[in-house]
C-alpha positions in Angstrom: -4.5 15.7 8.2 -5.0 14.5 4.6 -8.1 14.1 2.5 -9.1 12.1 0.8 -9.8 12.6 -3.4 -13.0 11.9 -4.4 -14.1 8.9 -7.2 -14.2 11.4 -9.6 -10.3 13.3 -8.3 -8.8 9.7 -8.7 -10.7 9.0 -12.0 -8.6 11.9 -13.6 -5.9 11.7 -11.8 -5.4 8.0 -13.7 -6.3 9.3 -17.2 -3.9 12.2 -16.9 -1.3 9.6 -15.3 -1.8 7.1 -19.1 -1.9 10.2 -21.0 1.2 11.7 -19.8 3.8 8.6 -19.1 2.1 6.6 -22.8 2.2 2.8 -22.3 3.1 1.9 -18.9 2.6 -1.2 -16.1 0.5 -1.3 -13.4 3.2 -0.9 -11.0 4.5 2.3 -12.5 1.1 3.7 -12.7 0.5 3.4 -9.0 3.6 5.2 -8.1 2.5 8.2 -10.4 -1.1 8.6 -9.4 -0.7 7.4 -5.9 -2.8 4.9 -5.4 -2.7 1.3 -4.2 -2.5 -1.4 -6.5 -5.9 -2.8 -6.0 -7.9 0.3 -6.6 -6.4 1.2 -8.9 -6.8 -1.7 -11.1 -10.6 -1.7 -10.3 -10.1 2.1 -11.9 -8.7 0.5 -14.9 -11.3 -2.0 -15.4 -14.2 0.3 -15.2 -12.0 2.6 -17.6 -11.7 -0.1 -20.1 -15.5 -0.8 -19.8 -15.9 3.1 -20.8 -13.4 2.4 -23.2 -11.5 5.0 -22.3 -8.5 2.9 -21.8 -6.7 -0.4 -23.5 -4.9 -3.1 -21.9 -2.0 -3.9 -24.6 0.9 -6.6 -24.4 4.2 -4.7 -24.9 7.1 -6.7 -25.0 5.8 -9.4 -22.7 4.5 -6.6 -20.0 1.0 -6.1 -19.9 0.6 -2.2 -20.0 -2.2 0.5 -20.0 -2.4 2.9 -23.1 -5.4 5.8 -23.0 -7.3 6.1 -25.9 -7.9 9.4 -27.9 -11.4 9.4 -26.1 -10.0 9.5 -22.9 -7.4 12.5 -23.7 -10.8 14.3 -24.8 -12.8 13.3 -22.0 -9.6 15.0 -19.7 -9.4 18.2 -21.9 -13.3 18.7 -21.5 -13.0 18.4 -17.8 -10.3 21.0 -18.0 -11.7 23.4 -19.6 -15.0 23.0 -17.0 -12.5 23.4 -14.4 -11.2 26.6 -15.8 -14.7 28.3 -16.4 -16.3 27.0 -12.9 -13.6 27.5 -10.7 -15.5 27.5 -7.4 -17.7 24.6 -8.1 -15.2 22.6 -9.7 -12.7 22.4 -6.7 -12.0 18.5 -8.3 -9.2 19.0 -10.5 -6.3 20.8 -9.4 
């Protein structure tokens, strides 16, 4: 049996995905984070409205870039991680 990751789990799990692979497609995204397509774009839009991530055209692609807030945003969460470690059960 499998659970399922939480708003918040898939939330992270994106950023971490743009911050560690740079500029990258849609496609390639949802093969690194593991999630559909669909959701995962409706991740990305409510990023961008954050703006926590950009949508760029790189050599005719359309790609996702995080932005420096969104590399903070994921260092702050890791460090909350690491000093709550029981209630923080989010971030692996």
């Amino acid at each position: 049996m499998t659970v399922r990751r939480s708003k918040l789990q898939c939330y992270l799990h994106t950023i971490e995905g743009l911050t560690n692979n740079g500029p990258i497609k849609l496609s390639r995204l949802s093969l690194k984070v593991k999630i559909n397509c669909s959701p995962l774009k409706a991740i990305l839009l409510d990023l961008m409205g954050k703006q926590l991530v950009e949508q760029k055209q790189f050599k005719g692609n359309l790609v996702y870039v995080a932005t420096p807030m969104a590399r903070t945003v994921l260092s702050h969460f890791k460090d909350l991680a690491e000093f709550l470690p029981n209630v923080l059960t989010v971030y692996p």
